[in-house]
Structure formats: structure tokens, C-alpha cells
N, C-alpha and C positions, 0 to 999 in steps of 0.2 A: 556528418554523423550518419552510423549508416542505420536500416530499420529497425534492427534487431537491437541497437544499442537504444534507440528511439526509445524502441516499447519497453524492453528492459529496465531503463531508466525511470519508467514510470510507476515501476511500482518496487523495484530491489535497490531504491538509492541509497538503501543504510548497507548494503555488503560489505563494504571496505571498513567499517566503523568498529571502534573495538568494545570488545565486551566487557566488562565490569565483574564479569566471573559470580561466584558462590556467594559474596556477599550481597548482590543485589540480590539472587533468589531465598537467602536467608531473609535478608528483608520484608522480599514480598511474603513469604509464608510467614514472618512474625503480622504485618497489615492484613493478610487475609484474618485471621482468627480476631483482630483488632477492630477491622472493618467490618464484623458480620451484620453486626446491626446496622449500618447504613447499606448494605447490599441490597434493601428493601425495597431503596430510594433510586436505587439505578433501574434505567432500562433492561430489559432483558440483554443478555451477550448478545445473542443473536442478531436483536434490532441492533443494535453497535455495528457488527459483523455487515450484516445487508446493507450499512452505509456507508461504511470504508468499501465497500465493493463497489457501489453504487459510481461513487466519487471515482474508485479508479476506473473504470468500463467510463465515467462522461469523459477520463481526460485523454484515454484509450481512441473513441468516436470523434475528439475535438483535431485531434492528431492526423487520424489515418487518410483525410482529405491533402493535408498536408503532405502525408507522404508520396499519396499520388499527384499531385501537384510537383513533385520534388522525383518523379521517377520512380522512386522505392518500390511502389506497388501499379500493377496494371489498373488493381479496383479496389475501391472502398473496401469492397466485402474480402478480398484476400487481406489487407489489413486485419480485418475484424477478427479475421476467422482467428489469425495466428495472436491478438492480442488482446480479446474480449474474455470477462471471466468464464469458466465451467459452469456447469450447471453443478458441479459439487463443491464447489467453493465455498457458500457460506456454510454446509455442513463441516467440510472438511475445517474450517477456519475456529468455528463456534468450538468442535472438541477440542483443537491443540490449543483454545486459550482458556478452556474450561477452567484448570486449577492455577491460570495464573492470573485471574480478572478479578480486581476486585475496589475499590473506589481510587484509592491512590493510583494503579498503574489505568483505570480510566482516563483520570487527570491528566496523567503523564502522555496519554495516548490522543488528547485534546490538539497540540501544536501539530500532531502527522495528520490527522484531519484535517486543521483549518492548513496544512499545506496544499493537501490532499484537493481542496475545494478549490483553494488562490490557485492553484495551476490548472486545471482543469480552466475554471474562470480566465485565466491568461492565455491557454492556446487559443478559448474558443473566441476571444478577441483580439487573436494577432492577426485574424484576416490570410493564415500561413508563411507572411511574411517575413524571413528568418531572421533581422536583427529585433524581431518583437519577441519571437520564438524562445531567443538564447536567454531573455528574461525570466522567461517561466520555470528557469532553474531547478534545484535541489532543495530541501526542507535544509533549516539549522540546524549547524553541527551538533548544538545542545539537544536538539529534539528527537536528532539520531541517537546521541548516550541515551537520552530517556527512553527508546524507544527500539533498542538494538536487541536487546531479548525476544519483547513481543514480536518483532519483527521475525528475529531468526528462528522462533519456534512454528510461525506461519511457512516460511520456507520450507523447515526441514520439513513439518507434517505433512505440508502438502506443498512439494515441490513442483505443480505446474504452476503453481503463483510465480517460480521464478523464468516459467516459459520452455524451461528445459526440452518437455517432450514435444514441444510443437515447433522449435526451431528448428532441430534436425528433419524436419520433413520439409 
């Protein structure tokens, strides 16, 4: 596997996944007005936001030792450089989920998390070792449907999440 699929892999594994189209975003705009009073009960987006980033940037740092172990990279820090979040990521992230967050697609955003965490968790104790690595897998397909919207509205807004601009350098 070569870098760039590495890091790509670690945060765009729903691209291939198909969408569910008009009737989930019907859905969630009927839950948003449904959900308003439990909105009270949730963390701010933001903090949400700061700990999906958080999660991907550990599984980012647990990785790039590997890569240089593995050739890919001369240094940790050219890893980093091409795979660590923005300094505008959680802005950029907070507005495209603005009007789509709201307790149900919370839930639903629960299993890409605790994937989020389990592989992060799994690289930083494969010791780089590649048949422990190839463990560290891909989230549930399930968790991809649930998750394929919020996912692809993060890309589109902000498409350095998907590494785009910083591969080509």
C-alpha cells in the first residue's frame, strides 16, 4: 500500500459507499425540528468536531513512524506534514455539519468514532508490524450508510480532509 493510500485511507474510507439520496436528508430535516429540545443535551458541534479530528491526526502520528519504517517517507515530519489536520479543519468541519447535526445523526456518528479511536488504538499497537497493521482495517459497512452523508458533506466543504491539495505537492 503505498503512502498516499495509507493516509487517505484514514480518514475517506466511506468514498466508495453509496448514498441513500433525498430521503435520508428529508429525514434528518424532519429529526432536526423533532430533536430541538434534546439539542440542549448534546455537546456543542464543535467539541464533537475537535474529537473526530483529534482521533484522526492520533491515527495519522500512530502511522507515519510506520511509513518511515516502511520506506514511504524519509521523516516522521514529511509524513505529518502531508497527513496531519489544518489549522482550519475544525472551523471548516463545524459549518458544513451545522444544519445537518442534530441528536439522531449524533448517534449515527457514534460507530465512526469508536472506529475512529479502535484503529488509531490498533496502529499505535502494531509496533508497525504489517500483518498487525492490515487489522486496523476499515469501519462497518453499516456505519458507512449511516455515515455517508455526514461524511461526504465534510469532503465536499472542505476538501483538504480528503488530502487532495497536499498530495499533488
Amino acid at each position: 500500500m503505498n503512502k498516499h493510500t495509507w493516509l487517505t485511507v484514514a480518514f475517506m474510507s466511506c468514498l466508495g459507499c453509496a448514498d441513500d439520496g433525498g430521503a435520508r436528508r428529508a429525514d434528518v430535516a424532519a429529526d432536526a425540528g423533532a430533536d430541538a429540545s434534546a439539542d440542549a443535551g448534546m455537546p456543542p458541534l464543535v467539541d464533537a468536531v475537535r474529537e473526530e479530528i483529534s482521533l484522526y491526526d492520533r491515527r495519522i502520528r500512530a502511522t507515519c513512524p510506520c511509513l518511515v519504517a516502511q520506506g514511504e517517507y524519509q521523516t516522521e515530519e514529511d509524513c505529518l506534514k502531508l497527513g496531519l489536520s489544518g489549522p482550519d479543519w475544525v472551523d471548516c468541519a463545524t459549518k458544513a455539519l451545522a444544519a445537518y447535526d442534530n441528536p439522531t445523526t449524533r448517534s449515527q456518528s457514534k460507530c465512526y468514532f469508536d472506529f475512529l479511536r479502535d484503529a488509531a488504538e490498533c496502529v499505535e499497537m502494531s509496533n508497525c508490524a504489517t500483518d498487525k497493521l492490515a487489522l486496523c482495517g476499515n469501519p462497518d459497512p453499516n456505519c458507512l450508510a449511516e455515515n455517508n452523508e455526514r461524511l461526504t458533506l465534510l469532503l465536499t466543504a472542505c476538501p483538504d480532509f480528503g488530502l487532495l491539495s497536499r498530495v499533488s505537492q
